[in-house]
C-alpha positions as CSV (number, residue, x, y, z in Angstrom):
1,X,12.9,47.3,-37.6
2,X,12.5,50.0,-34.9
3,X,10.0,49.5,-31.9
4,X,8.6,52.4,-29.3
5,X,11.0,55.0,-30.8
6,X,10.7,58.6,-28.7
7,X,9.0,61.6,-31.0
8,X,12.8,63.4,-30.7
9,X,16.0,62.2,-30.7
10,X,18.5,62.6,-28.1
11,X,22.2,63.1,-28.4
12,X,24.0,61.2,-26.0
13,X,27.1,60.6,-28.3
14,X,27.8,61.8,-31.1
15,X,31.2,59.7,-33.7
16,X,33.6,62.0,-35.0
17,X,33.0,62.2,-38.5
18,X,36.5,64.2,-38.8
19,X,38.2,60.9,-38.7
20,X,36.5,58.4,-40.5
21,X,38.6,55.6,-39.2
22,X,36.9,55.8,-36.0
23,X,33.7,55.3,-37.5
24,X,32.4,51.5,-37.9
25,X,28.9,49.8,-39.1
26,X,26.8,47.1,-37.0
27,X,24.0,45.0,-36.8
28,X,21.7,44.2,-34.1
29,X,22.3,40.4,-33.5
30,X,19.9,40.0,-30.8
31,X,15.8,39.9,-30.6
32,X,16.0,43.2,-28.8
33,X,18.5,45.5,-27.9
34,X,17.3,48.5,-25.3
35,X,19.1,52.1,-25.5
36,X,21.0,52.8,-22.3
37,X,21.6,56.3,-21.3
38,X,24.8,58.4,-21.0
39,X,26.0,60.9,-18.8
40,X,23.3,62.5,-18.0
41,X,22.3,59.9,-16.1
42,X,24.3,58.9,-12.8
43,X,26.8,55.8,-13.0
44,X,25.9,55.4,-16.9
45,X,25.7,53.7,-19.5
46,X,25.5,51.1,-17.1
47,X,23.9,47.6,-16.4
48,X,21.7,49.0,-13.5
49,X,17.9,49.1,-14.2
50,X,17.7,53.0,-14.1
51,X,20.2,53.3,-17.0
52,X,18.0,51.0,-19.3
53,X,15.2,53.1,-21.4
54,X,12.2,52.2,-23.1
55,X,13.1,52.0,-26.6
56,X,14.7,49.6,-28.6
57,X,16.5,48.1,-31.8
58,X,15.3,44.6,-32.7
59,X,17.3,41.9,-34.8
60,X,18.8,43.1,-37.9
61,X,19.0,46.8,-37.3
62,X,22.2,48.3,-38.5
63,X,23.6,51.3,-36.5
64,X,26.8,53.8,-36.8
65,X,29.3,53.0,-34.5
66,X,32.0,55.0,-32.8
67,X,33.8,55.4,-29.1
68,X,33.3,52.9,-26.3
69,X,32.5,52.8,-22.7
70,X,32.9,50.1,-20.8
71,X,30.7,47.5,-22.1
72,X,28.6,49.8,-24.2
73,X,29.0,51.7,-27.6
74,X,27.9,54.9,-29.3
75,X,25.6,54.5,-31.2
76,X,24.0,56.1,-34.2
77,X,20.2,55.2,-35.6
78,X,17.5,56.5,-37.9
79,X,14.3,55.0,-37.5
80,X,12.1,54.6,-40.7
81,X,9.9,57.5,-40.0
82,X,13.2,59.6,-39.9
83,X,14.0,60.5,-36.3
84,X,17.8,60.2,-35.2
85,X,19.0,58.4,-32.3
86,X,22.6,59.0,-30.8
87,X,22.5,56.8,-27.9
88,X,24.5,53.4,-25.8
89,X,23.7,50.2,-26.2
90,X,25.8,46.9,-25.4
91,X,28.4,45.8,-27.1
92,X,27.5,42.5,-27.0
93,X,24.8,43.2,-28.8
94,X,26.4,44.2,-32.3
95,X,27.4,42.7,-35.1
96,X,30.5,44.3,-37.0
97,X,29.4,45.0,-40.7
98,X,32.2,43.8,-43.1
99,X,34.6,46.1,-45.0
100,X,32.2,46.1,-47.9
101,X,29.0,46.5,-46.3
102,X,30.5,49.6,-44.1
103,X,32.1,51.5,-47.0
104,X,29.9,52.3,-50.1
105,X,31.2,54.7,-52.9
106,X,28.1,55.8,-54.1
107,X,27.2,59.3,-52.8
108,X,24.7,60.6,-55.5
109,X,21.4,60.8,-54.0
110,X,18.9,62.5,-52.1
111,X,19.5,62.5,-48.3
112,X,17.2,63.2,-45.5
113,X,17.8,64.1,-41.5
114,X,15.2,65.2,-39.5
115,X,15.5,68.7,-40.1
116,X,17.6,68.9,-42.7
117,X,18.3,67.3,-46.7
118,X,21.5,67.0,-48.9
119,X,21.6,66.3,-52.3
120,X,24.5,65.4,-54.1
121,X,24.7,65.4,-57.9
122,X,27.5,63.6,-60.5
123,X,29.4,66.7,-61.9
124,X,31.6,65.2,-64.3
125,X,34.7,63.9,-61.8
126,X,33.1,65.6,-59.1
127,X,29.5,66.3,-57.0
128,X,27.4,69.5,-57.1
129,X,25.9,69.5,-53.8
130,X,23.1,71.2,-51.9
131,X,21.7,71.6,-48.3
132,X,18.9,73.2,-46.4
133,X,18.1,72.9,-43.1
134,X,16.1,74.7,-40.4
135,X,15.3,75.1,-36.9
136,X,12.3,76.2,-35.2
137,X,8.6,76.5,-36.5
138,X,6.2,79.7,-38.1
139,X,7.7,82.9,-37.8
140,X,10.5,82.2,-35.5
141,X,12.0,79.5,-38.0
142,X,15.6,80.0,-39.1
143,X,17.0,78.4,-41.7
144,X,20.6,77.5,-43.3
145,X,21.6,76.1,-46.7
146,X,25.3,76.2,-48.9
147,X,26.1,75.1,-52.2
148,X,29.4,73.6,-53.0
149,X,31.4,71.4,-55.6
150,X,33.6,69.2,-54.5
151,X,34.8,65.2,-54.7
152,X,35.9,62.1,-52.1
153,X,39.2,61.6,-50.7
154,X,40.5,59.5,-48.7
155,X,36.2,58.6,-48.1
156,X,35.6,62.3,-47.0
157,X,33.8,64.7,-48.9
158,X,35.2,68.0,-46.8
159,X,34.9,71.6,-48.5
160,X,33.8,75.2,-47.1
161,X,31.3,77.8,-48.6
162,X,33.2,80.6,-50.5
163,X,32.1,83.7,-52.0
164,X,30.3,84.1,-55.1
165,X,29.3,80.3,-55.5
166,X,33.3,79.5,-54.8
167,X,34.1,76.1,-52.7
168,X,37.1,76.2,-50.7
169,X,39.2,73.4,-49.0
170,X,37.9,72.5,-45.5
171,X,40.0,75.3,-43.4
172,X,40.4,78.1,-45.7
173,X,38.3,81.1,-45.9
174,X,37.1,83.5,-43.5
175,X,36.2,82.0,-39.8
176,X,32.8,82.7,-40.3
177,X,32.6,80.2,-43.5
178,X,30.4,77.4,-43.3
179,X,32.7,74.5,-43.2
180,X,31.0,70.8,-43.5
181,X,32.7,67.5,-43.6
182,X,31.1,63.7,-45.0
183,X,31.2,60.6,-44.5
184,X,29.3,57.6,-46.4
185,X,29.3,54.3,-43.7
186,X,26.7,51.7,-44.7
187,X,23.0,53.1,-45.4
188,X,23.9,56.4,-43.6
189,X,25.4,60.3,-45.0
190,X,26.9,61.1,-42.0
191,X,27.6,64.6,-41.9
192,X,28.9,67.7,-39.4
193,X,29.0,71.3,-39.5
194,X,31.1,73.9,-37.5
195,X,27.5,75.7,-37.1
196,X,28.2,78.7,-39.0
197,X,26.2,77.2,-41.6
198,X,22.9,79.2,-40.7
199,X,20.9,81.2,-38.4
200,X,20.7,80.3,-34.5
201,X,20.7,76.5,-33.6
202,X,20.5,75.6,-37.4
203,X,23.1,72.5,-38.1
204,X,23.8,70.1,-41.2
205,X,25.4,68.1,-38.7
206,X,23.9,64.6,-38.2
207,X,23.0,61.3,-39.9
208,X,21.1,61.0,-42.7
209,X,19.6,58.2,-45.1
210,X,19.1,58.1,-48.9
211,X,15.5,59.2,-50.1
212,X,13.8,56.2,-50.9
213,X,12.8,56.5,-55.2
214,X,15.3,59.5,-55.6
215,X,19.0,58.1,-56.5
């Protein structure tokens, strides 16, 4: 369970979802496990006092993992009440999840990020999926969605937004295609865009968990 998690998310680090190989599950094995900042900061992720932050994962918390720095990890985190975190924290502090735990084959569901939901549908031997995301608030909100059908391989759901309701392999198409790629590791739809998949600063890209009541 989360404690003194930020109204927003920042992102730090973000795994690369193009190659799931890189991308691992882990636990929190210890009673509390503080963020530590990245870059942005000066000589971080670090061990010095001004790298440390406020909030923090507590025993039992399972995060996305992906490149390492030092002593510290990339993390990737949704809290309960749905806000994303993309930060450090120590290695020593995680737990790897085992081959089973990290690599689910059930992707039918309903899935929520912060700003954005993707729900993917049995179609015979493959999904019918749908997104919709948005950016922004009242008038100035712009929004993004795409409709594909498509199925796994090699644990990657990757396709790109034809014409007239078509679904094209990831790559093909014109450049200005949405193109979207997923990933299933643990509790988590991880997914990325190549932002062409709505208006300005609209993005698919990002973790997201399963609607709880709606698989």
């Amino acid at each position: 369970m989360t404690a003194s998690l930020p109204a927003t998310a920042r992102a730090m680090c973000f795994p690369d979802v193009s190659s799931p190989g890189t991308l691992h599950m882990a636990t929190v094995q210890v009673s509390k496990a503080r963020f530590v900042a990245g870059e942005d900061k000066q000589g971080c992720p670090g061990d010095m006092r001004s790298c440390q932050e406020k909030p923090y994962l507590v025993s039992g918390d399972t995060v996305l993992t992906g490149a390492t720095k030092g002593a510290f990890t990339c993390t990737g985190f949704i809290s309960p009440t749905g806000k994303t975190w993309r930060e450090w924290l120590p290695t020593e502090a995680l737990k790897p999840a085992s081959a089973d735990e990290e690599s689910p084959t059930d992707w039918a569901g309903d899935w929520t990020a912060e700003s954005a939901e993707i729900s993917i549908k049995p179609n015979g031997a493959t999904f019918t999926i749908n997104g919709n995301a948005s950016f922004g608030n009242g008038a100035s909100t712009n929004m993004g969605d795409f409709t594909a059908t498509a199925a796994p391989d090699s644990g990657m759901i990757a396709f790109t937004e034809g014409n007239n309701g078509q679904t094209l392999a990831y790559g093909a198409g014109d450049q200005s295609a949405c193109r979207i790629r997923m990933v299933l590791k643990g509790p988590y739809l991880i997914a990325s865009d190549n932002n062409n998949c709505g208006g300005l600063n609209v993005t698919f890209s990002g973790y997201y968990r399963r609607t709880a009541g709606k698989h």
